[in-house]
Phi, psi and omega in degrees: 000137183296159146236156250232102179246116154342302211215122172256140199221129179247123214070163187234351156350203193271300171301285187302334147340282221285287195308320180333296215283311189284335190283296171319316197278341168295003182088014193274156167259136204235139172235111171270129185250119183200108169325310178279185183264144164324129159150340176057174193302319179303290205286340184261313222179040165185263213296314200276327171283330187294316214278356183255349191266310177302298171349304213263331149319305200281322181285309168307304175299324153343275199314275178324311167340293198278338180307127217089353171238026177139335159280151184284174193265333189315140201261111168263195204195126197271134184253122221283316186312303168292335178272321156246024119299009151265305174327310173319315226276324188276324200258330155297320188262015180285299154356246192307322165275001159283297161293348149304318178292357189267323159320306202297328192265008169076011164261160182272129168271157193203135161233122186174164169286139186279158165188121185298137154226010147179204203288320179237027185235135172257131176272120160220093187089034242026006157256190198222154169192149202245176209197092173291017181210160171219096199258148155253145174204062279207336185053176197248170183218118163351149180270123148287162187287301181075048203230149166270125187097006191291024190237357173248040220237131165254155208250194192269316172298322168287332153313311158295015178208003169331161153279305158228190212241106151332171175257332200227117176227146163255110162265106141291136197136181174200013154298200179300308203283351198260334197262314197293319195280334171317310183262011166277279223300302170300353173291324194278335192097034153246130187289114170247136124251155196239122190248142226200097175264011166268193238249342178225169157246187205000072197295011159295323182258148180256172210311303196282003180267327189291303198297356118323302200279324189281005178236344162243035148290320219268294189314306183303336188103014161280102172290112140302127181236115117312116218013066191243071195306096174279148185255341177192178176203140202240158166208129198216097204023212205322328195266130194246145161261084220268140134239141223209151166227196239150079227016079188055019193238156173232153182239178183219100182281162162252169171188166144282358192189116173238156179225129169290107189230049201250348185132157171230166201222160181286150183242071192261317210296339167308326201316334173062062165295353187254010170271327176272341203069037185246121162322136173207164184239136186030016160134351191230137161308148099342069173252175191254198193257003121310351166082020187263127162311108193298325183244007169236084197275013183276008190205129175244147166218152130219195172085220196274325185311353194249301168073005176307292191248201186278174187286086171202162231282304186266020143262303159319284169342272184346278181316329183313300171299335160298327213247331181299319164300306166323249175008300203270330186247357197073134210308120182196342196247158201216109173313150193227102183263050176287068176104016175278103184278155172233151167222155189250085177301075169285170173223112356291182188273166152234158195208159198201142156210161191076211192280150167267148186313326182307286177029262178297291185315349178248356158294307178322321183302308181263010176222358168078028174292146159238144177217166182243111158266166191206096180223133168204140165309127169208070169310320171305341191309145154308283183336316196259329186288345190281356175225018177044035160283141173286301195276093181200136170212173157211196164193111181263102184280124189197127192270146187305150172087300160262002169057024156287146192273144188256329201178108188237126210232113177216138169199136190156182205292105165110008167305347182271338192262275176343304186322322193286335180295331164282341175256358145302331176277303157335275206291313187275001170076029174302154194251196141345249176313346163294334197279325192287005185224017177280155209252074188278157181286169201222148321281116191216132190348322198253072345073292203278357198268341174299307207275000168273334174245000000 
């Protein structure tokens, strides 16, 4: 006999975590589904492993920073084997206490790939459960490529659980993950290059705070390839061949390690959607602004399987809770991605939230914004000379009149941190001057925000 659920939750992430927890306490009977070991991508195989690996980076780069300043000449060094077994320490006990917590809260766990077998039902391993409700929740997956040899390629998750640290690495892409891992690994004492066919890397950010961050990548020793199209990657035993080509001329790179850093895509194609009837256009669901599946109203999604707001770890929470109200009370709440930042842990990090200078300028063109910008290097700065960092700016947006910040762009040394208070100003509609005439402690990053707006 099928069995009879409220809510079938396909992943055990942040969203599905999130809607579970809310769902249950409503008295709903709740079932989670996951291929994978519990626990979803941030805490097993994005945010959370990265952020101990960037740790260990951010201390070696310290430490060489100060050298001459107070530090010794001695060179240290992340011994790779050990950084990740301390990386183990946080991400091995996630699996089983995520299923205990789930046991503990009355929902039923299932491990297996999930797969629609009709408008509300799911198949796992053969068995089937049927569901008056259905959320994905599902992450993303590397993108294929569509390159001949895109199959020796590692992926980001394989990269964050290496044993040891190759000497000669290729990252394709040019995104957050191509750029973060790009400076762990040389940080660690690996020659990275990175191949990148636009015109920049982290076109999420803006160019002149990226084009700072990109001298002092260089200065570390990351070879940047910039509108560098790769065409196949070759593997000859241990060793690989990317070949790219570059304004009209092809190269041929080696490595011991190339990584797929090119993007990720929603992990829609097991689900077999069209046995439930849920829409979906190029590789993304069709939802309606309740995060409700347009053509099923029996199936919700969020989080990057949702693909609503940008991809990150507290817009998945956010949707969760969003998709969770809906479901339980009928469709009334509308996600509100209104100030939500992002940073790219580089060293230093960079971060960005609101509008952008393109942005603003063309509101300007077309509504008559009038606005003031404030951009500066300001390496000179005490905050960045007290850690002999070179590299720290920002460029700060702010419209006339209602003195609200349009858009705050930073990088440099404590930027994962500030950014939130400009996206607090944002999102709660705090102006220019509450922040510039708020009494913040000294000398500490956000100390500096009087003087940027």
């Amino acid at each position: 006999m099928t069995k009879q659920y409220d809510l079938i939750i396909i992943g055990t992430g942040t969203g599905a975590s999130g809607a579970a927890a809310h769902c249950r306490s409503a008295g709903w009977s709740v079932a989670v589904i996951d291929h994978l070991p519990f626990g979803g991508t941030c805490a097993l195989r994005g945010c959370d492993p990265k952020k101990v690996l960037v740790g260990a980076a951010e201390a070696i780069d310290h430490t060489r920073r100060m050298r001459g300043n107070g530090i010794g000449a001695g060179e240290p060094g992340i011994v790779w084997n050990e950084l990740i077994k301390f990386k183990r320490s946080f991400t091995d006990p996630v699996p089983p206490m995520k299923e205990q917590n789930f046991a503990e809260n009355g929902i039923d766990v299932y491990h297996g790939r999930a797969r629609f077998c009709g408008p509300r039902s799911v198949a796992v391993d053969g068995e089937v459960f049927e569901g008056r409700f259905i959320l994905i929740a599902v992450g993303a997956v590397p993108m294929r490529l569509g390159i001949p040899g895109e199959e020796h390629l590692t992926s980001s998750t394989g990269f964050l659980d290496l044993d040891q640290l190759p000497k000669k690495i290729i990252l394709l892409g040019g995104g957050f993950i191509a750029a973060e891992f790009a400076h762990i690994a040389a940080r660690a004492g690996a020659q990275v290059t990175v191949l990148e066919q636009a015109e920049r890397m982290l076109t999420a950010f803006d160019p002149d705070l990226v084009g700072w961050l990109m001298e002092k990548s260089r200065a570390v020793g990351i070879d940047v390839r910039l509108k560098t199209r790769v065409t196949a990657i070759e593997k000859s035993g241990d060793d690989f061949s990317v070949h790219a080509s570059s304004n009209g001329k092809d190269a041929v790179f080696t490595a011991d390690l190339v990584v797929h850093a090119a993007g990720r895509v929603p992990d829609l194609e097991p689900l077999d959607l069209a046995a439930a009837g849920v829409a979906s256009e190029k590789g993304r669901l069709t939802l309606n602004a309740f995060l409700q599946s347009v053509s099923n109203p029996a199936v919700y999604a969020v989080g990057d399987a949702a693909m609503s707001g940008p991809p990150l770890t507290p817009v998945a929470s956010h949707d969760a809770q969003v998709a969770a109200a809906n479901m339980l009370n009928g469709n009334h709440q509308k996600p509100n991605y209104l100030g939500v930042p992002s940073v790219a842990f580089t060293i230093p990090p960079i971060a960005s939230v609101g509008l952008s200078e393109n942005q603003v300028q063309q509101q300007a063109r077309e509504d008559g914004l009038k606005f003031r910008m404030r951009s500066k290097n300001a390496s000179d700065w005490y905050t960045a000379r007290r850690v002999a960092e070179t590299s720290y700016g920002f460029k700060i947006l702010v419209e006339d009149g209602t003195d609200r910040i349009l858009g705050a762009h930073l990088l440099g040394p404590h930027a994962e941190e500030v950014i939130n208070l400009f996206a607090l100003a944002i999102r709660k509609g705090l102006t220019a001057e509450d922040l510039k005439t708020t009494m913040f402690a000294y000398p500490t990053g956000a100390s500096d925000i009087s003087h940027m707006i």
